[in-house]
C-alpha positions in Angstrom: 111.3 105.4 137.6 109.2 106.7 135.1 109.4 110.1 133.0 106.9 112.2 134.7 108.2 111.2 138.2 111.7 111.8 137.7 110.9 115.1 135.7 108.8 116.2 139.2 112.3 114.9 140.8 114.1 117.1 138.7 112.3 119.8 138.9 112.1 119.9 142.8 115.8 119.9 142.8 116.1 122.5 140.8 113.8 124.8 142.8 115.9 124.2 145.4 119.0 125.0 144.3 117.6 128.5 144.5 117.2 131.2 141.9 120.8 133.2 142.0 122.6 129.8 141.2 120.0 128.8 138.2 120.0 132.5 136.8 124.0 131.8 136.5 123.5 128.9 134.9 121.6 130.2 133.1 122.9 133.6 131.8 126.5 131.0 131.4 124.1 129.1 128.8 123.0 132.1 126.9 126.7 133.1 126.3 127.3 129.8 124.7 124.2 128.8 123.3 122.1 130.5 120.7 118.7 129.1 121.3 119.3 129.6 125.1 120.3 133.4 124.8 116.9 133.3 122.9 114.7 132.0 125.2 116.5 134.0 128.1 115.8 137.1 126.2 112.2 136.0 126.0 112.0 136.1 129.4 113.7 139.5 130.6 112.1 141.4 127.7 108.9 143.3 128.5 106.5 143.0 125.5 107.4 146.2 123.5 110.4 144.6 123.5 109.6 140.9 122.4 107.7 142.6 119.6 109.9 144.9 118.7 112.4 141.6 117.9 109.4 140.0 116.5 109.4 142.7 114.1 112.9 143.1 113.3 113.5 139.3 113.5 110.7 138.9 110.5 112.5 141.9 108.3 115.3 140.1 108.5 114.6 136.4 107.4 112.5 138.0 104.5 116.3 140.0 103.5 117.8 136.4 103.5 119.2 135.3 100.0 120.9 132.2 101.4 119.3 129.1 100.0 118.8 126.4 102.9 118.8 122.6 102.2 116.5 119.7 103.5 118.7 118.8 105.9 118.6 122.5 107.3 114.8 122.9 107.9 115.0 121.5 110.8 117.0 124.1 112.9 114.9 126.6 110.2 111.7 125.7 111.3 112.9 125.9 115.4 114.2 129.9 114.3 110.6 130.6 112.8 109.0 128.8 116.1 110.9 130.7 118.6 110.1 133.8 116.5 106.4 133.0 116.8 107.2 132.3 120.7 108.6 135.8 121.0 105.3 137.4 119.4 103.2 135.2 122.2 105.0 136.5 124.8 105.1 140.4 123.6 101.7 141.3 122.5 98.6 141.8 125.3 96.5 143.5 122.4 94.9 140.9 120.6 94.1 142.5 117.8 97.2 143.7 117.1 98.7 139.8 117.8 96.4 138.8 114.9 97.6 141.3 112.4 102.0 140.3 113.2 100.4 136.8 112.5 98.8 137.8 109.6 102.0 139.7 108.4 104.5 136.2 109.3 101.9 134.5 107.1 102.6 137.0 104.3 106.0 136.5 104.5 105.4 132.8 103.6 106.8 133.3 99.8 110.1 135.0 101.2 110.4 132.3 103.6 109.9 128.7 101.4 111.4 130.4 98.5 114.6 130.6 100.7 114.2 126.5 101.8 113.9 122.8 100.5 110.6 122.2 102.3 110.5 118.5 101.2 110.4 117.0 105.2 107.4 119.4 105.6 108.8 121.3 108.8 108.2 124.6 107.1 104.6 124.4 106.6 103.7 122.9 109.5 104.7 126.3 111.4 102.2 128.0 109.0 99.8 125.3 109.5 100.3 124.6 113.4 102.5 126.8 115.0 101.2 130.1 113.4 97.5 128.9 113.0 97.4 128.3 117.2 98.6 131.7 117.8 96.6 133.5 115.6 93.7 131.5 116.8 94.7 132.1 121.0 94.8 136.0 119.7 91.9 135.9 117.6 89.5 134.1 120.3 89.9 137.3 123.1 89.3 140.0 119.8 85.8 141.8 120.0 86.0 142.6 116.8 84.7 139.8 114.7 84.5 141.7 111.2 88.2 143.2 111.3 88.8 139.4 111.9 86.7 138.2 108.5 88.3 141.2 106.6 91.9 140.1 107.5 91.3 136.4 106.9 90.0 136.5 103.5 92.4 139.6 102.4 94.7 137.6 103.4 93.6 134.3 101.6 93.3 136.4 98.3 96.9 134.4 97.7 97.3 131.0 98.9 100.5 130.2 96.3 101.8 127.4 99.4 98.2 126.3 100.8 99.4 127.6 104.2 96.8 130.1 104.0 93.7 128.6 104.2 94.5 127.0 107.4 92.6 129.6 109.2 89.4 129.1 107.5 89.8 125.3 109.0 90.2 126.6 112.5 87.4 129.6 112.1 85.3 127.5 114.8 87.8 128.1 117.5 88.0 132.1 117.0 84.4 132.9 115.2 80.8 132.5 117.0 78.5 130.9 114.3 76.7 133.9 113.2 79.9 135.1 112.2 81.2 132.2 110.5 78.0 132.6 108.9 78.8 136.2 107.5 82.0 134.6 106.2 80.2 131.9 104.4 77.8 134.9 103.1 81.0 136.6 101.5 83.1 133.6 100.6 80.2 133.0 98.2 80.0 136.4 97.0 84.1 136.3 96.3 83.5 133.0 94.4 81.1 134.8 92.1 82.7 137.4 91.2 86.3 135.1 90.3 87.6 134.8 86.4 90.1 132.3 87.5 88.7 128.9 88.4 91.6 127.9 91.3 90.6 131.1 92.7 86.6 130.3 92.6 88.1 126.7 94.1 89.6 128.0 96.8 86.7 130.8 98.0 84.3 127.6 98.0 86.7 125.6 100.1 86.8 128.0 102.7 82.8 127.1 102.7 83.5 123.4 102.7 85.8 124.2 105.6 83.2 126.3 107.4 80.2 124.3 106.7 81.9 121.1 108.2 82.9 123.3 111.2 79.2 124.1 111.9 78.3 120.8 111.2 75.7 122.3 108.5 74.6 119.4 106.2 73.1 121.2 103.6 75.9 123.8 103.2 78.4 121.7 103.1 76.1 119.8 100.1 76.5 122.9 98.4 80.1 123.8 98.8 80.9 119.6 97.9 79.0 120.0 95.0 80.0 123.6 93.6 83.5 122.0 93.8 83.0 119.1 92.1 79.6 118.8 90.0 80.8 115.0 88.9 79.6 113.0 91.6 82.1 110.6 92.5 82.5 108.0 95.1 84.3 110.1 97.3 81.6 113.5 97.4 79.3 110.7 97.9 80.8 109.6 101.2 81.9 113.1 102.3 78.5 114.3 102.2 77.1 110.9 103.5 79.5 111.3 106.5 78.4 115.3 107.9 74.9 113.9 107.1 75.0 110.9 109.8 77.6 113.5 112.1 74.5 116.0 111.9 71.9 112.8 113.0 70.4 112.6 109.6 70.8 108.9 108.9 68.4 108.7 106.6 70.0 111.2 104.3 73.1 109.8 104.6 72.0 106.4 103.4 70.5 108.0 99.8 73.9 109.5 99.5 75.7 106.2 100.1 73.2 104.8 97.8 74.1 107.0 94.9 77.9 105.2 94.8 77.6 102.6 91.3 77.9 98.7 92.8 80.7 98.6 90.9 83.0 101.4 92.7 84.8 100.4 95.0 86.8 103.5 96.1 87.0 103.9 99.8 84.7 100.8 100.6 86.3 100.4 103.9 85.3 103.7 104.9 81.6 103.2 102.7 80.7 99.6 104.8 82.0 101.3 108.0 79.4 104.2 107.4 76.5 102.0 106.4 76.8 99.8 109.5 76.7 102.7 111.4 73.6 104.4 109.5 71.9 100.8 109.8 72.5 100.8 113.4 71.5 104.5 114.0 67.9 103.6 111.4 67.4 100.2 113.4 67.8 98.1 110.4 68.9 94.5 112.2 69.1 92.8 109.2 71.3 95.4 106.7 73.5 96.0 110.1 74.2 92.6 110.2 75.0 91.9 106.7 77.7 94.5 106.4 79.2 93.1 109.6 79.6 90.3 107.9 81.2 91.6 104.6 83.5 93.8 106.6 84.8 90.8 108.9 85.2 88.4 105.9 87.2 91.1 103.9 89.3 91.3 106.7 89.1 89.2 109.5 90.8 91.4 112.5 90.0 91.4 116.4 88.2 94.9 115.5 86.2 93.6 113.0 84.7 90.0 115.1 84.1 92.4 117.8 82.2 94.6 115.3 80.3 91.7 114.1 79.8 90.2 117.9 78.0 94.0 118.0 75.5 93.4 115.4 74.7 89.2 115.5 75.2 89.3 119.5 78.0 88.0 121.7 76.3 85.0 122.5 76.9 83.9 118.9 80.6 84.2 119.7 82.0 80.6 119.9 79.3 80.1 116.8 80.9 82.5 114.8 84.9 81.5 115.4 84.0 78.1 114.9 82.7 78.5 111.9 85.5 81.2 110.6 88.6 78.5 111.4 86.3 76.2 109.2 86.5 78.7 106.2 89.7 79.5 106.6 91.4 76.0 107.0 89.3 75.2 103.7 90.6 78.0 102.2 93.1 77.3 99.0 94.7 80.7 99.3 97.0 82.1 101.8 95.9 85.1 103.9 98.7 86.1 106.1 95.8 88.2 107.5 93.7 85.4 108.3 96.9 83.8 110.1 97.4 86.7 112.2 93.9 86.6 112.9 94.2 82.9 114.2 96.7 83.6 116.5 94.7 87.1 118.0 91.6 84.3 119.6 94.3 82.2 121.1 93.8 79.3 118.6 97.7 79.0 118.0 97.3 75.0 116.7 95.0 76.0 113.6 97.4 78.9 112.9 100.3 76.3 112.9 98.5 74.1 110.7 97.1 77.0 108.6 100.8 78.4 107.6 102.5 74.4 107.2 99.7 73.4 104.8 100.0 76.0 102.9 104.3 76.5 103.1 104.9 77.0 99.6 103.0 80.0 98.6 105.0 81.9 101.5 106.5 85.2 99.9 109.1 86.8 102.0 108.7 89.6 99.5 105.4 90.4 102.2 107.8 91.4 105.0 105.0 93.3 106.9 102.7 90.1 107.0 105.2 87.9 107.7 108.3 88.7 110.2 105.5 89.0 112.8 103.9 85.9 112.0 107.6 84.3 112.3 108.0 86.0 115.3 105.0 84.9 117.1 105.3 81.5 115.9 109.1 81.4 117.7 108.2 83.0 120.4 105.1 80.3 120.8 108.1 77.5 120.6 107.0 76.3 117.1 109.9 76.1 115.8 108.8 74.2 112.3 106.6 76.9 111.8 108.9 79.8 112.5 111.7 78.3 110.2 109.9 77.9 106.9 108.8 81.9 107.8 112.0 83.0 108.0 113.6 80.8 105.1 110.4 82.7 102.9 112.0 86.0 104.2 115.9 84.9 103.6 114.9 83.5 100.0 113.6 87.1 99.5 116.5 89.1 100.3 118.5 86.3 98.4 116.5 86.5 95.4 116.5 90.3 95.1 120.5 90.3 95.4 120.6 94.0 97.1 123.4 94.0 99.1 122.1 96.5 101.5 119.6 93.5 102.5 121.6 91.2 103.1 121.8 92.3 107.0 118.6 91.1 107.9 119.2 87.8 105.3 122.5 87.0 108.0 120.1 87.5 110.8 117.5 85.1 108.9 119.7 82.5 108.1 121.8 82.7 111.9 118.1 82.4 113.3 117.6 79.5 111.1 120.7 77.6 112.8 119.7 78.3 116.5 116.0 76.7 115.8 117.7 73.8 113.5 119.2 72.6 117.0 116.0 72.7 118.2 113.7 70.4 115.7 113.6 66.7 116.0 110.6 66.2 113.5 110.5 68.3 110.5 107.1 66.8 109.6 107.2 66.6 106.0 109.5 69.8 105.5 112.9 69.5 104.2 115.9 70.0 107.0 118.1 72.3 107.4 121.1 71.1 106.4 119.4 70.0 103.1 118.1 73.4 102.9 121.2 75.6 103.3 122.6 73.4 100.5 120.0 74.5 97.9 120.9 77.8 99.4 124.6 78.0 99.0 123.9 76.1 95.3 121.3 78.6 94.2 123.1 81.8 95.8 126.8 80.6 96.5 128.2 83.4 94.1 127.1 86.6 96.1 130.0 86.6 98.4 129.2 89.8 99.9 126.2 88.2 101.6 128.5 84.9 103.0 131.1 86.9 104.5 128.9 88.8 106.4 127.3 85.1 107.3 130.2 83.9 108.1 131.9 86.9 110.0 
């Protein structure tokens, strides 16, 4: 049964149990459960009442002195949640919703001063939680201009960066021509700043606008009143809302301005220009940097990329050609292996990995327990041993005990598919292999008990 039907199973059950016997469930919960005697007092409460607790709730957790570990941000972060919840279900005027969210955000010192925020629970209340809110009150408020006061009075400190999370929302709760009024004084605050993380943060706001609005030129402006060094990364910010805004064109000079030699991002830089080249109808461009993307890494995305720009006919042409390069290849790409095995063309992928045996490094888990993997599950068992020997020497090699679990699972693996092989090929067995082993590593006893266990 899956979740949603047997939540819809639940749920009709529960209706017809009928409401005296759930409100005495219920009420038996709240008397036993904190967060249950919250949520039914939520309920009961009218608003004036739900805000009232909001209120006194917030006085209260700014009092606190009591410092709160890691570990306790969790259940922290659930308090300052339901205390949010308790403000959603009290208020019906919006405007004065907005301002109790614009006071819980000013009580951001008192409240991370009072935590170890290191899991990040805390600021993602600010920066979810109390952003949504503000923005469900916010979006019903007539009153655009109290809205741009509060915001930027309230973003005249930003000490935690929670702040300015209501500039990058301003879309959801402003019209343009306000969020152009904002911009207007944004500006005018930058100007008039001593202190240059204040100026920083005024123009941000604009960067955070100007994207919103999807204004090209602004956000030019705002990129480059940040940062006057053009580097790599303005360069493909600015190139980016360009093409968003249908400006290829412009986008392209921006890309252009990136030296040959930089190479920051150049995922993100090819995956722009083929898009630019597509959008500007260059055929030949579009197809050379399919090309360079697919050979830098040769992924199922990436051929069908390619297959985009040359043509799917080309398709058997093109794979063809790749398993050429890659079995004539001197290096080992545990990419290109992986790549082998996504078309299906298990045999080259075999004979990929075995030629090249000894430049495995089990020290690349990520690359290669799902290569060894595959391989067993495909029945090759050859293959799939000298993968997980690479990934047993490693552990062996490193000589961290806390390892040394998966190296027992390695090396028990490594006995089931010795029972299996007839013809090593021109790999060394395993019995001849577990004695280099126990030679080479016979002193770390911790990892042989657990072995033999």
């Amino acid at each position: 049964m899956n979740k949603k039907k047997k939540n819809t199973d639940t749920r009709n059950r529960l209706i017809e149990l009928g409401p005296e016997r759930l409100t005495d469930v219920l009420l038996n919960l709240a008397d036993r459960h904190r967060d249950a005697e919250a949520i039914v007092k939520r309920l009961t409460a009218t608003p004036q009442e739900n805000t009232k607790r909001f209120k006194a709730k917030l006085a209260g957790i700014k009092r606190r002195r009591r410092f709160l570990g890691r570990g306790a941000s969790f259940a922290f972060a659930d308090e300052l949640r339901g205390l949010l919840q308790d403000l959603r279900a009290g208020i019906h005027d919006y405007l004065m919703g907005v301002r109790l969210v614009v006071e819980f955000y000013k009580a951001d010192d008192a409240i991370f001063r009072q935590c170890d925020d290191s899991y990040g629970n805390i600021g993602d209340i600010f920066r979810i939680d109390a952003s949504n809110l503000f923005v469900s009150f916010a979006a019903n408020c007539d009153d655009k201009e109290e809205l741009i006061d509060l915001v930027l009075e309230l973003n005249r400190e930003d000490e935690y960066g929670v702040r300015d999370s209501l500039f990058q929302c301003a879309s959801e709760y402003l019209p343009d021509e306000a969020m152009r009024s904002m911009v207007d004084r944004l500006w005018d605050l930058s100007g008039k700043e001593t202190d240059e993380d204040r100026t920083l943060h005024w123009i941000s706001g604009v960067e955070s606008l100007a994207r919103q609005m999807k204004d090209a030129p602004l956000y030019e402006k705002a990129r480059l009143a940040l940062w006057p060094e053009l580097s790599a990364a303005a360069c493909i910010d600015i190139a980016r809302i360009y093409l968003e805004t249908g400006d290829a064109q412009t986008a392209l000079t921006w890309l252009r301005r990136i030296p040959n030699r930089d190479h920051f991002k150049v995922h993100e830089q090819d995956d722009l220009l083929l898009t630019i080249y597509k959008t500007i109808g260059d055929q030949e461009k579009m197809e050379s940097v399919a090309w360079r993307i697919f050979r830098r890494d040769r992924t199922e995305h990436t051929l069908a990329c390619l297959l985009d720009a040359v043509g799917e006919d080309l398709r058997d042409q093109v794979i063809e050609g790749e398993i050429q390069a890659i079995l004539e290849s001197d290096h080992l790409s545990y990419s290109d292996a992986t790549f082998l095995i996504e078309i299906n063309h298990l045999d080259e992928a075999e004979s990929y990995l075995l030629d090249r045996w000894e430049l495995l490094d089990g020290d690349h888990y990520s690359g290669l327990l799902p290569l060894a993997d595959h391989m067993e599950a495909s029945r090759r068992w050859v293959t799939a041993s000298v993968l997980y020997r690479a990934l047993l020497d490693s552990v062996l090699r490193r000589g961290k005990s806390k390892y040394y679990t998966h190296g027992v699972r390695y090396l028990k693996k490594l006995d089931t598919l010795d029972l299996r092989i007839h013809d090593w090929r021109n790999i060394s067995p395993h019995h001849e292999y577990t004695q280099v082993l126990r030679k080479n590593h016979g002193r770390k006893t911790s990892f042989w008990s657990r072995y033999e266990k």
